[in-house]
C-alpha positions as CSV (number, residue, x, y, z in Angstrom):
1,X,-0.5,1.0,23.2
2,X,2.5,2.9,22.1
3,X,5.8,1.1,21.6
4,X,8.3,1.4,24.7
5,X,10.5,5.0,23.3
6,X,13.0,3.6,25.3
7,X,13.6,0.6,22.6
8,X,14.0,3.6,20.1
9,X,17.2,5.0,19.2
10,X,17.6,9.0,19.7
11,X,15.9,9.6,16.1
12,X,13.7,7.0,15.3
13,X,9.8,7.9,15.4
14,X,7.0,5.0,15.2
15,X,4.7,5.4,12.0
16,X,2.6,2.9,12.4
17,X,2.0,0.4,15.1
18,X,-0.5,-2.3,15.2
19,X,-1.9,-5.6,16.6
20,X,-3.7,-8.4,13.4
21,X,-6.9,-7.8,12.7
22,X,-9.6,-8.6,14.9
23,X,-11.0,-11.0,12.0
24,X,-8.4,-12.9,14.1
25,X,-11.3,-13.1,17.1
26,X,-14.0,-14.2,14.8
27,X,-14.1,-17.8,15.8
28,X,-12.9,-17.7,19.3
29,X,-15.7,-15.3,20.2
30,X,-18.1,-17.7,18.2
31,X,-16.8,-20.6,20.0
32,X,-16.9,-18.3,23.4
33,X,-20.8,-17.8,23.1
34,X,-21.6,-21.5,22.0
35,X,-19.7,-22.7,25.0
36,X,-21.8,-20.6,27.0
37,X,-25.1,-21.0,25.7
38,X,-24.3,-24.6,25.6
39,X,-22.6,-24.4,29.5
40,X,-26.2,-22.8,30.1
41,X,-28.2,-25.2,28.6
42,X,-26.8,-28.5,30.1
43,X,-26.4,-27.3,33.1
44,X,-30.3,-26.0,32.9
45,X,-30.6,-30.0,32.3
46,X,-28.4,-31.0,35.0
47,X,-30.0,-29.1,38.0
48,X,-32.7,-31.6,37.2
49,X,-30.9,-34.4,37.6
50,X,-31.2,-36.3,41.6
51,X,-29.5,-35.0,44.5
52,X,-26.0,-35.8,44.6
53,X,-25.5,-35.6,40.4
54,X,-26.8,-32.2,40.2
55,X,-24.0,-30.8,42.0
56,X,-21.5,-33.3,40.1
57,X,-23.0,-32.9,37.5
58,X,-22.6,-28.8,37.4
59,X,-18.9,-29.1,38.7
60,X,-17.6,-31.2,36.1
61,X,-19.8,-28.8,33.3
62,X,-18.0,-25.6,35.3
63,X,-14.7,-27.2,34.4
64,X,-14.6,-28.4,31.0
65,X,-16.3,-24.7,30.4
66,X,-13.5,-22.9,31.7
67,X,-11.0,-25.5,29.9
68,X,-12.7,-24.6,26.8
69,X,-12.9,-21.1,27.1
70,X,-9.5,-20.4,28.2
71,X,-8.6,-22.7,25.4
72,X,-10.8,-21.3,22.6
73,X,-10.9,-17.6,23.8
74,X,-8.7,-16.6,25.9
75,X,-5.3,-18.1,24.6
76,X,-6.3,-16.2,20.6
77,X,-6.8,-13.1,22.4
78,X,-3.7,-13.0,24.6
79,X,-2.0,-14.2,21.5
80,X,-3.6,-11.0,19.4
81,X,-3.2,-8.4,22.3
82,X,0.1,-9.7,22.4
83,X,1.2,-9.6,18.3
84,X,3.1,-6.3,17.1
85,X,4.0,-4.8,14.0
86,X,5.5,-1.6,14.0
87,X,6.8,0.9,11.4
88,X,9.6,3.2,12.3
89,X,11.5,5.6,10.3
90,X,14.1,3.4,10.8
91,X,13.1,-0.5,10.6
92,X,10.0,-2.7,10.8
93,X,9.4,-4.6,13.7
94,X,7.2,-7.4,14.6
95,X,7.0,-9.4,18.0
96,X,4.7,-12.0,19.2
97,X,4.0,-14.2,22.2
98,X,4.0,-13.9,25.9
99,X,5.9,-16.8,27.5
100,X,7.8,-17.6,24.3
101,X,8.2,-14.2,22.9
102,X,9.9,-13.9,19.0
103,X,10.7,-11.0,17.2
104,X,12.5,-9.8,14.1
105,X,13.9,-5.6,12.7
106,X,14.5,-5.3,10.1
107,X,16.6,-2.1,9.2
108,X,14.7,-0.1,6.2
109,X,17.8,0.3,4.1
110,X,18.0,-3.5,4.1
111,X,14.3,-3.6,2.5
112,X,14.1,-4.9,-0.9
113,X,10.7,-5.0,-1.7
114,X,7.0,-4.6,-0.2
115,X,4.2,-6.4,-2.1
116,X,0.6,-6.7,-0.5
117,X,-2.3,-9.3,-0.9
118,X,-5.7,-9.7,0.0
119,X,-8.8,-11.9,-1.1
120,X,-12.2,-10.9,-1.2
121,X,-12.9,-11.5,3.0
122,X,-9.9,-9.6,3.7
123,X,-11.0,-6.9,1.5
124,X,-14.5,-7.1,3.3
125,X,-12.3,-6.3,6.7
126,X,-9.9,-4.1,5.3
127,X,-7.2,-6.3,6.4
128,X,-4.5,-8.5,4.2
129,X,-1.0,-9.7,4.1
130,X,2.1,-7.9,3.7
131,X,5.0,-9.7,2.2
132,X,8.3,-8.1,3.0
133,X,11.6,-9.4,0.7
134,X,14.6,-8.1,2.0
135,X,18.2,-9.8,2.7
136,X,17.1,-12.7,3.9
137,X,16.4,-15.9,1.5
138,X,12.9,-15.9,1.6
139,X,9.8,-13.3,1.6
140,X,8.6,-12.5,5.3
141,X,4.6,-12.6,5.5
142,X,2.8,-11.0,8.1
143,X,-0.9,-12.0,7.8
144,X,-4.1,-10.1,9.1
145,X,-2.3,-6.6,8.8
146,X,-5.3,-3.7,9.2
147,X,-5.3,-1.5,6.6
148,X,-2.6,-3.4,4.3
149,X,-2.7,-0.6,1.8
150,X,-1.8,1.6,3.8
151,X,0.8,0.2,5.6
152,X,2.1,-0.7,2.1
153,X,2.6,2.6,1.0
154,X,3.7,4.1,4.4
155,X,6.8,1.4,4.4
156,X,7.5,2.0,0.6
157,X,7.7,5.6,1.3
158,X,9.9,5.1,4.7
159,X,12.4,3.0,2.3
160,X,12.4,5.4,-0.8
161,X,12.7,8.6,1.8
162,X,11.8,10.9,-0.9
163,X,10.9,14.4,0.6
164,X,9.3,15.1,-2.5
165,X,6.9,12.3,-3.0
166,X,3.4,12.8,-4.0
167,X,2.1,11.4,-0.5
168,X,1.4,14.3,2.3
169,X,-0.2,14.1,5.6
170,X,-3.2,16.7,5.3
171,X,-2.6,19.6,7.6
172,X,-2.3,23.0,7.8
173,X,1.6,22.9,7.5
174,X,2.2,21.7,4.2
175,X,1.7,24.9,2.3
176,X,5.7,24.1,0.7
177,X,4.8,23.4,-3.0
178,X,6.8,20.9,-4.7
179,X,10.0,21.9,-6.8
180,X,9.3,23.0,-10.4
181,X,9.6,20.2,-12.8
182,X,12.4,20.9,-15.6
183,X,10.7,19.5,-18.8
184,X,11.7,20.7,-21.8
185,X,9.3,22.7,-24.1
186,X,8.3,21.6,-27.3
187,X,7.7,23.2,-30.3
188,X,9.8,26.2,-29.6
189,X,13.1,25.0,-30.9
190,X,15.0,28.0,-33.1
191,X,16.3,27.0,-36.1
């Protein structure tokens, strides 16, 4: 889902836009099939049970299944479908929620630092968490980030804005060498 080019100014281009990792949906989907299978066993049990209890019986199990999976599933996944963070030329975004919705910008130039962490599992799921340290008193985290090293580099590289940086997007277009370096020859002094 691309972010709305109508919240961009004239000149400002997304980089990278994404929702937290699906590692996120681990344990809700887990939780999803065990309330199933275990929706499907008692009520297996309950269509047993004498006339009018079966049909109790299987309401009140169609009820507290649908509390629990609205409450284990489906309130993680509108809360991941509805979690951004975006990269821009110009500032980093992140927004969250759908009846309380938050949000922060935070203007690159205003960008102090960019650190990145992840542990073994995040490594397993290529995921992590950024730590942004700008103006503000403390660091901003933003956990469960897909591809953390990447990101990482893309932001560092949106705050240093160096046209000459090592870092190039592979494509046909980028036949411009780099500038000659001046570095002064030794050995061949005169005397």
């Amino acid at each position: 889902m691309a972010y709305p080019d109508d919240l961009l100014s004239e000149q400002e281009h997304v980089v990278v836009h994404s929702h937290p990792h699906f590692k996120m949906l681990i344990w809700p989907v887990i939780a999803l099939l065990v309330v199933l299978g275990g929706g499907t066993w008692l009520a297996i049990l309950a269509k047993d049970a004498s006339s009018p209890w079966n049909s109790v019986g299987l309401i009140a199990l169609g009820v507290v299944a649908l509390v629990l999976v609205v409450w284990l599933f489906l309130t993680p996944l509108v809360r991941w479908r509805t979690t951004h963070f975006i990269v821009t030329t110009d500032r980093l975004i992140a927004r969250e929620g759908v009846l309380k919705r938050t949000g922060i910008d935070i203007p690159m130039s205003r960008i102090n630092s960019v650190q990145f962490e992840h542990g073994l599992t995040d490594r397993i799921f290529g995921c992590g968490t950024l730590i942004i340290e700008s103006a503000s008193h403390e660091p901003l985290r933003f956990d469960d980030i897909p591809r953390v090293e990447h990101v990482h580099t893309v932001i560092y590289r949106e705050v240093n804005d160096n046209p000459y940086d090592d870092y190039r997007e592979a494509g046909p277009q980028d036949t411009e060498p780099l500038p000659p370096q001046s570095h002064p020859r030794r050995g061949n002094r005169r005397a």
